[in-house]
C-alpha positions as CSV (number, residue, x, y, z in Angstrom):
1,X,72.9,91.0,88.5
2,X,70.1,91.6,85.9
3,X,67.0,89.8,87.1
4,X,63.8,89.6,84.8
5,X,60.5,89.9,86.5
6,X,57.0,89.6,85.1
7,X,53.5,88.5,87.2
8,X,50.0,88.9,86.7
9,X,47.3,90.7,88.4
10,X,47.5,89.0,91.6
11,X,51.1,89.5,91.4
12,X,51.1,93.0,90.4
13,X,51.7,94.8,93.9
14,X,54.1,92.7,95.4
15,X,55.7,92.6,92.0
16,X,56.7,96.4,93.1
17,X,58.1,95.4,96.2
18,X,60.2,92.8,95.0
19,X,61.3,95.3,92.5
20,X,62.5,98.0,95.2
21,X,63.7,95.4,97.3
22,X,66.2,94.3,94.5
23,X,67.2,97.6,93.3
24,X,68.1,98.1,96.8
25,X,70.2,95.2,96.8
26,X,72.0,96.7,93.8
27,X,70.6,94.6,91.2
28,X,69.2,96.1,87.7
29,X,65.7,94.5,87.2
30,X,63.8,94.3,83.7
31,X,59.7,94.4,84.4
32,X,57.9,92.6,81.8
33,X,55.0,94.2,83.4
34,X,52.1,94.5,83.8
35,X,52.2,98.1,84.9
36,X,48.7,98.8,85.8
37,X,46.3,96.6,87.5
38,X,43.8,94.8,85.4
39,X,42.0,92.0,86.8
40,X,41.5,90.4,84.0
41,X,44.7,90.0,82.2
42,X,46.7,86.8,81.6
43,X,49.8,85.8,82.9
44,X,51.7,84.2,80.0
45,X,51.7,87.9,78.3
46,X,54.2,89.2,81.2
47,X,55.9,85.9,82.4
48,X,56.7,84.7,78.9
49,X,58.6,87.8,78.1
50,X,60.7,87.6,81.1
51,X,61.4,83.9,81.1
52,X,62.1,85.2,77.1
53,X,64.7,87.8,78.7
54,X,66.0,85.2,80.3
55,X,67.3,83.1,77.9
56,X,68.4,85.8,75.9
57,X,70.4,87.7,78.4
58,X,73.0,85.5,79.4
59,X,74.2,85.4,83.6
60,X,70.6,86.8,84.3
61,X,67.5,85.4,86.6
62,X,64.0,85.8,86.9
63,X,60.9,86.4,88.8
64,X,57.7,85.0,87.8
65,X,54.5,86.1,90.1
66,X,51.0,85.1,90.2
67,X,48.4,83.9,92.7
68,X,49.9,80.6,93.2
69,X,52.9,80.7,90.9
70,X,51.8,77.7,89.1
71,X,50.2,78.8,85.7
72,X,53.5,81.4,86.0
73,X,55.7,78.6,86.1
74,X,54.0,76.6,83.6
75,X,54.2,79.6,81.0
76,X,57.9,80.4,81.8
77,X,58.9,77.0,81.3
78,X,57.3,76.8,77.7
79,X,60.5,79.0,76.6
80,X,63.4,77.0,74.9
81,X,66.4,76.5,77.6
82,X,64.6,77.5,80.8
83,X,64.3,75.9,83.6
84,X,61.6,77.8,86.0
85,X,61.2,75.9,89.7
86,X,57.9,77.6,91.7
87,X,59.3,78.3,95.4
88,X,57.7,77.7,98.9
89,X,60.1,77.1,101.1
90,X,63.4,78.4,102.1
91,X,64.9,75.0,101.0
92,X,63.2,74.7,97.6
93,X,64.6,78.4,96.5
94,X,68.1,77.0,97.7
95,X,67.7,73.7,95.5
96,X,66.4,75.0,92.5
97,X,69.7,76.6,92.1
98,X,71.5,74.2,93.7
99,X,70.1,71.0,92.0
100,X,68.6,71.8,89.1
101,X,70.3,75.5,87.6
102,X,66.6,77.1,87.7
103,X,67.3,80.6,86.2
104,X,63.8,81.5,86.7
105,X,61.7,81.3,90.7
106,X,57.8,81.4,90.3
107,X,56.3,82.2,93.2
108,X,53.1,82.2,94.7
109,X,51.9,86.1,96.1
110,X,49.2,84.9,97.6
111,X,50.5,82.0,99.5
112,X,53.3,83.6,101.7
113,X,53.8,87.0,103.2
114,X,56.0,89.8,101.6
115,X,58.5,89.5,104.1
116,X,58.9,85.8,103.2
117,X,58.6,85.8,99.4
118,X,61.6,88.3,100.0
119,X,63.6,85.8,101.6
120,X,62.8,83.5,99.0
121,X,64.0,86.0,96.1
122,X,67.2,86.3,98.2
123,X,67.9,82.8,98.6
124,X,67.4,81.6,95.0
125,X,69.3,84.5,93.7
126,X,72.6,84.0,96.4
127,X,72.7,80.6,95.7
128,X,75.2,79.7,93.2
129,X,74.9,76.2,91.0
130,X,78.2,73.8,92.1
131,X,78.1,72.2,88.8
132,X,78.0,68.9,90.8
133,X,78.4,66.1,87.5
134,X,75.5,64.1,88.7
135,X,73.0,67.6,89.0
136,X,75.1,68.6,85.1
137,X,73.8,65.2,83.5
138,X,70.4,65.9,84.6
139,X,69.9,69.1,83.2
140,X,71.5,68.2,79.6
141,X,69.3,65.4,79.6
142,X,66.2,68.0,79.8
143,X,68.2,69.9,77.1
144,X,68.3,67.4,74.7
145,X,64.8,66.2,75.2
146,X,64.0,70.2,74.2
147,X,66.4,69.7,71.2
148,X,65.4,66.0,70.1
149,X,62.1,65.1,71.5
150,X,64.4,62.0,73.1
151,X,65.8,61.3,76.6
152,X,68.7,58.9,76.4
């Protein structure tokens, strides 16, 4: 699998562990960068580009990383037909896929250890979406409010 990862200073080192880590696994990753530390550059220059690889690369997922994960996930949501879910827990990695067809995890690097951000990538990217018709409905529905500016 192709998986799209981009993060922010406070990101930037576990960003290369998580990148390892995947390769590892076998998967081809895509950094959005940064690639050298500075302290005081912004997230939505890195995470928008790989939510943006996202949505262009069809069958792909992706890795937003910051401090907390929240302006991450804020930014990577702002591109058309994602649907980026910050992680915490073991559960919420699994539901994101499971409920709500996330293609993108934010996640905090300063909130968990390595070893369980990890299992949090691993998670989110086994879990596959069962198309349940109820979890479907949902997500068109946050579709066509991008489309229309309506829910209906």
């Amino acid at each position: 699998m192709r998986i799209h990862i981009g993060s922010d200073h406070a990101g930037l080192d576990f960003k290369s562990v998580i990148i390892t880590h995947l390769e590892k696994a076998g998967h081809e990753v895509v950094d959005h960068g940064p690639h050298t530390f500075d302290p005081l550059d912004d997230y939505p220059v890195f995470c928008i580009p790989a939510a943006q690889g996202v949505a262009n690369d069809p069958g792909s997922l992706g890795i937003v990383l910051g401090g907390s994960g929240n302006g991450e996930q804020i930014a990577a949501n702002k591109v058309d037909g994602i649907r980026a879910a910050l992680v915490w827990s073991i559960d919420t990695a699994k539901l994101a896929r499971e409920h709500n067809n996330a293609n993108v995890i934010s996640i905090g690097g300063r909130m968990h250890t390595e070893e369980f951000c990890l299992q949090l990538v691993d998670t989110f990217i086994a879990e596959p979406f069962p198309g349940d018709e109820r979890h479907v409905r949902r997500i068109n529905l946050i579709s066509q409010f991008e489309k229309t500016g309506k829910v209906s």
